[in-house]
N, C-alpha and C positions, 0 to 999 in steps of 0.2 A: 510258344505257349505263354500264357498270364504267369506272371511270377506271383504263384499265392504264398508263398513264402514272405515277397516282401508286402505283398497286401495286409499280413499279420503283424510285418515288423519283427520276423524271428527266423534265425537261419536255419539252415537246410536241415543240416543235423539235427536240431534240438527234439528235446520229450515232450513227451505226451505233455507232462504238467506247465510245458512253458508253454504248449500252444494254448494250451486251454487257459491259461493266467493271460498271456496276451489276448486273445480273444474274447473275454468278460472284461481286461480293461476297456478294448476298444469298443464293446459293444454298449459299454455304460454310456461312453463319452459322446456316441452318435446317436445310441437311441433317437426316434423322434419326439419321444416325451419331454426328452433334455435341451433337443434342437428348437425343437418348434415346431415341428415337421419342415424345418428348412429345405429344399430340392435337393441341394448339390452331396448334404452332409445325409440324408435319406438315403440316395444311390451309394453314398459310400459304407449306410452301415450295411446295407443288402449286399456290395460286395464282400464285406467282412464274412457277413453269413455263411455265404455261400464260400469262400476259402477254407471254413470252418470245417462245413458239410463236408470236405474231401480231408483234410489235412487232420481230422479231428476223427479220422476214422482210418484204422488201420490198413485193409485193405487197398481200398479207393487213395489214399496217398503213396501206398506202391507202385499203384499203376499210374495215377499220375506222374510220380519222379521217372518211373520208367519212359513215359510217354515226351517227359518234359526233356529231356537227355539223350532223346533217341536222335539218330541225323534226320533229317529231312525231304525227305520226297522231291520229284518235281512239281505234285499236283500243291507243294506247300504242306502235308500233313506228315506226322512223322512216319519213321519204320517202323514198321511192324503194329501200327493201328489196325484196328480190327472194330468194325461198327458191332460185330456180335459181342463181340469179350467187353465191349467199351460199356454194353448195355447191362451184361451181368454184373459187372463189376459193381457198377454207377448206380444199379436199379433200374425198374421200369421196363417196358417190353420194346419191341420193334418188330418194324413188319417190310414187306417188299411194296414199291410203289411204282408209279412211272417215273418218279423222280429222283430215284433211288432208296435207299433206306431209310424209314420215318421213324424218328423217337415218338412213346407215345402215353409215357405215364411218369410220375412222379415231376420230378423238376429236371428232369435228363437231358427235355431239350435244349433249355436254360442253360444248363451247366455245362454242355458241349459247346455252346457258342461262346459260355461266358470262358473258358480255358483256351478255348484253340481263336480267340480277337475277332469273333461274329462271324468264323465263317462257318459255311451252310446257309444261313441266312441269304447266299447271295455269291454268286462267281464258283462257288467249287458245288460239283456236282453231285457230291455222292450225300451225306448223309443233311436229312432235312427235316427242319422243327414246324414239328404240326402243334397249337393248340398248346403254345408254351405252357407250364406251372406255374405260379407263382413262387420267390423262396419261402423258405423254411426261416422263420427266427427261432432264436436260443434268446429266452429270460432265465431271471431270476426273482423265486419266490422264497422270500424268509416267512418261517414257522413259527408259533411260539410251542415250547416242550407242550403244551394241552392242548393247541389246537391239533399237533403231527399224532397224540395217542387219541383223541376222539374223534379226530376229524372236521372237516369244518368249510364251508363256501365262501368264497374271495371274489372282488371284482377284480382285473386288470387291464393294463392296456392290450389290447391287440397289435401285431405288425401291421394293423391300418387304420391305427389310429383309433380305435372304436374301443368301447369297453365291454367286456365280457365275463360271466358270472362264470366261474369254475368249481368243481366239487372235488375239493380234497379226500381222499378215503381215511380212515384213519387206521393207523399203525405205521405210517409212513415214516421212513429215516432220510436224514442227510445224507446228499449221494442220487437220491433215486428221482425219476422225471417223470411229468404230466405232460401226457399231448393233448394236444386241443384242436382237434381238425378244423380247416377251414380259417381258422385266423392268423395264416403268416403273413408274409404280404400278400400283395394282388398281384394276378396273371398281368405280364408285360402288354400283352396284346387279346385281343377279342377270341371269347370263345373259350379259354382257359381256366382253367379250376386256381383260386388262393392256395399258398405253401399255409404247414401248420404252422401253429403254434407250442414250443416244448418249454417247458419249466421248469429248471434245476434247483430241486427243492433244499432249503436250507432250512435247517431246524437248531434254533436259538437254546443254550442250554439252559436250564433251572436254576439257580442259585442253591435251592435244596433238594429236588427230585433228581434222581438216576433213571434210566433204562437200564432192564434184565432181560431182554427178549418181550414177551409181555405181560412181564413184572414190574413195582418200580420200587424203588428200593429211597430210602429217609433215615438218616441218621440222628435221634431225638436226645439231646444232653440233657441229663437229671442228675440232681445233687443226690450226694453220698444219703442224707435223709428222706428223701423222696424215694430212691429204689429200696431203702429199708422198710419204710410206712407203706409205701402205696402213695398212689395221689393220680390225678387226672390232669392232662397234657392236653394241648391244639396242637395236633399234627396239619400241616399240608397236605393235601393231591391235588389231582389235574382240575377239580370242583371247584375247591375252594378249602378251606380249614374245616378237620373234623376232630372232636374230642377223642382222647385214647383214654382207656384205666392201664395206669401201670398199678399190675399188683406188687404188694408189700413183698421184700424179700428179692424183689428180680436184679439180677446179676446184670455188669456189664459184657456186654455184646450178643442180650437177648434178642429176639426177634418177635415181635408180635405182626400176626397177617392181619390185615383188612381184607376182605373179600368181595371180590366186584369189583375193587378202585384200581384196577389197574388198567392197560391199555386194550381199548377195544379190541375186539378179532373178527375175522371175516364172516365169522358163522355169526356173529351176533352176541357171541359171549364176553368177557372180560379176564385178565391176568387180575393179578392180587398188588396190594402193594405193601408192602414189608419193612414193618418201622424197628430200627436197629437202636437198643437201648443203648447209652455213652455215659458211665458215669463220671461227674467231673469232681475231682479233686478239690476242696478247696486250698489255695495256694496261702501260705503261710501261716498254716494251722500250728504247725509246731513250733511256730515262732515266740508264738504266745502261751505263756505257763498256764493261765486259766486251761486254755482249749485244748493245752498237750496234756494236762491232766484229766480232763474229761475223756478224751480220745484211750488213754490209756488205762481208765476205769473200764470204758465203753469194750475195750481188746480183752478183758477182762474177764467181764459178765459172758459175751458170746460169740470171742474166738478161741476156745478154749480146743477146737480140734483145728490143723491147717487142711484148707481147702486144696492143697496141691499132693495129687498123686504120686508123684514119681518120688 
């Protein structure tokens, strides 16, 4: 069988996280956006894919290590293969033919020739690729934090090369994927439907916005005069800057809601976004006798009770 182990570049053993770190190095580095659509370096990112497709997937790389380890046949296949289990496993249906058994949906038949070095294709008799798939590619789409809470439409490349417009939903996190039927690559031969297109979405974080489920949360620093007085702020959201009043007297680690500005939802609605008051100290107040005597006039007039319970 194909070592997709070394097609990744990662041993037998390794996790979850190193195939899939291998597998996004190597899928960057062959793209054909990077290549050119070069030939040689094309086939090899479709093989990476397809290593991916099984090894990147719990089940299906059980049964492959099983398969790949098993002794071998005389017809050349291993023990204990099974065209039915091979098809549950893998995806896809199959059926009874004159020819023996036909894979007949997803990339199965693909994937069978591509593991066991093209055969079926030709000399072993039993199982046979009707109407190959094309594969499957894995990108990657980075977000910004207000495109992933409103949502938004991207062009990108396809696995054939072509450009295709995609609709983001919005409340999307890092972590989670868009398929895009019909743009993996192309069917190896005639008559074959294209693999998808999937994208591992990445979402670039804010410098000042938070996510709270679909909340978003802003930390606003205000000097010691400013939460005594009042006065009026530019906060940030996912829009653009919007004015706050902080009213006169507000404590630090108040919370004032915005309402509607937070991340969309599926019904149509919106979370909130919650700006968190910070008052900042000024730093070397007490340094200076002017200011330490006004500070202690100021503890004077209207600390006359302690704010602390306990």
């Amino acid at each position: 069988m194909k070592d997709l182990h070394k097609t990744l570049g990662v041993a037998e053993n390794a996790d979850e996280a190193t195939i899939k770190k291998a597998y996004r190095k190597l899928a960057k580095e062959f793209h054909p956006d990077v290549t050119g659509n070069d030939k040689k370096k094309t086939e090899r990112f479709k093989e990476i894919n397809e290593a991916y497709a099984v090894l990147g997937d719990k089940d299906k790389r059980a049964e492959y290590e099983r398969l790949k380890h098993a002794p071998v046949r005389p017809d050349g296949m291993p023990e204990g293969f099974d065209a039915e289990s091979f098809a549950r496993t893998f995806g896809g249906g199959m059926r009874g033919g004159r020819g023996g058994v036909s894979f007949e949906s997803d990339d199965l038949g693909d994937l069978f020739a591509s593991l066991f070095e093209g055969r079926g294709r030709g000399g072993f008799a039993g199982p046979r690729m009707r109407q190959q798939r094309g594969a499957d590619v894995i990108g990657t789409l980075p977000l910004t934090f207000a495109e992933a809470a409103l949502g938004t439409r991207r062009s990108v490349r396809s696995g054939q090369g072509t450009t295709v417009e995609v609709s983001v939903p919005a409340g999307v996190e890092s972590g989670g994927r868009l398929r895009v039927p019909g743009h993996g690559q192309p069917a190896p031969g005639k008559g074959g439907a294209p693999g998808d297109l999937y994208l591992e979405l990445e979402v670039r974080p804010d410098p000042h916005l938070e996510r709270n489920g679909a909340d978003i949360e802003v930390a606003v620093p205000v000097t010691f005069s400013e939460a005594a007085l009042g006065t009026k702020v530019q906060v940030p959201t996912v829009e653009g800057p919007v004015t706050v009043t902080i009213p006169p007297g507000t404590s630090s680690g108040a919370r004032l809601r915005l309402r509607g500005r937070g991340v969309k939802k599926a019904d149509g609605s919106r979370g909130d976004e919650l700006v968190r008051v910070e008052i900042v100290t000024p730093r070397g107040a007490a340094d200076d006798p002017e200011t330490r005597k006004l500070l202690e006039e100021l503890a004077r007039r209207t600390e006359q009770k302690s704010p602390r319970a306990f």
